[in-house]
N, C-alpha and C positions, 0 to 999 in steps of 0.2 A: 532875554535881551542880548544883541549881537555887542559884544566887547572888545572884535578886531576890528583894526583900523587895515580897510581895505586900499590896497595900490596897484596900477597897473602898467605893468611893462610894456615898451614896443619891441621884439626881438626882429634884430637883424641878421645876416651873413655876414662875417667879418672878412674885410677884405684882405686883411694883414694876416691873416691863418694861414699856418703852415699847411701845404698840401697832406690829406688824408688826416690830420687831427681831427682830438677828439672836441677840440676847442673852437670850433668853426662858427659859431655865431658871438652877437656882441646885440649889448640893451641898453635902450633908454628910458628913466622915468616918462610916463605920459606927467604932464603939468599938467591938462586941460582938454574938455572934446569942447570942437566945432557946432556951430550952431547943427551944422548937416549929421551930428553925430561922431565924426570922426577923431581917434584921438591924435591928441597934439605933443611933440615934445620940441626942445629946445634947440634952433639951430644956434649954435654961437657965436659962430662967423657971421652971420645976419644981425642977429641980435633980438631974433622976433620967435613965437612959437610957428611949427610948420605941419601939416598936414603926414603922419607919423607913414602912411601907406605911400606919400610921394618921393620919400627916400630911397636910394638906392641900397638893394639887399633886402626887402622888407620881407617878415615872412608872416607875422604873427602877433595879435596881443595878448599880453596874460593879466589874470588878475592873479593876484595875490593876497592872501590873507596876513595878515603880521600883527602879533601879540601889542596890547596894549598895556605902556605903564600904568598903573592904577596908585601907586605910591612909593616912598621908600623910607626904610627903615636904618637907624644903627646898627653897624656891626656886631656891637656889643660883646666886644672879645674873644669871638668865634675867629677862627683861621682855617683858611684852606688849603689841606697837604694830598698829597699822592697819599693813596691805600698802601703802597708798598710799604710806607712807615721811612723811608730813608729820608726825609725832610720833614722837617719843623713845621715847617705848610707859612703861607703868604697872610698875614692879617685881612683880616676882612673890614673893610671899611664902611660897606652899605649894603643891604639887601633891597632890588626892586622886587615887588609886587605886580604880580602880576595874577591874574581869575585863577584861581587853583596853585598854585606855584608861587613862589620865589626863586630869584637868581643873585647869588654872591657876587658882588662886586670888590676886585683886589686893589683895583687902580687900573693904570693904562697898562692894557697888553706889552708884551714883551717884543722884540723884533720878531717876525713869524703868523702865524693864525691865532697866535692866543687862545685857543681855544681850550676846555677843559670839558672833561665826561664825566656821568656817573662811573664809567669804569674804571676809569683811573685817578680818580680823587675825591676824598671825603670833607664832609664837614667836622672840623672839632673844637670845643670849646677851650680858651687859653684859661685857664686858672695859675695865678700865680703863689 
């Protein structure tokens, strides 16, 4: 049974990219395809969906595949620190559920990517 929730991008050229970066395109969710197949995304200055190929810049559509919540759990006093052991590590407040995996939820990201690895952070449980 397919478990991801599939979406698909319109990518375009960005017009505001700095000459020779590596940042040179920009995307938009498709919302919806056209009776004729075409997909559609949002103009917002219009206020209507538009035809994603009659924009200027257009290069491409992607799908995308993206992990599906399936449920969530309590923290249940687990916390998450850096391996290096210099921090107490951040309480864990939920686990999603996800086909095969979980992912630790702390709360909201910090200013930055927020992000966290297996390589630089473990699970541990708080016993008091």
């Amino acid at each position: 049974m397919d478990t991801h929730d599939v979406q698909y991008w319109a990518c375009f050229t960005d017009p505001d990219a700095a000459p020779g970066s590596d940042e040179n395109e920009t995307e938009m969710r498709v919302e919806s395809w056209g009776a004729d197949g075409m997909a559609l995304v949002l103009d917002q200055e219009e206020g209507r969906l538009v035809s994603a190929r009659e924009r200027p810049g257009f290069l491409r559509v992607e799908r995308r595949d993206a992990p599906q919540v399936r449920g969530v759990i309590p923290g249940g006093g687990w916390k998450l620190g850096q391996k290096d052991g210099l921090s107490l590590g951040t309480a864990v407040v939920a686990f999603l559920v996800y086909d095969g995996y979980v992912r630790p939820i702390t709360g909201l990201p910090p200013a930055g990517t927020g992000k966290v690895s297996r390589e630089t952070h473990q699970l541990v449980q708080h016993r008091e």
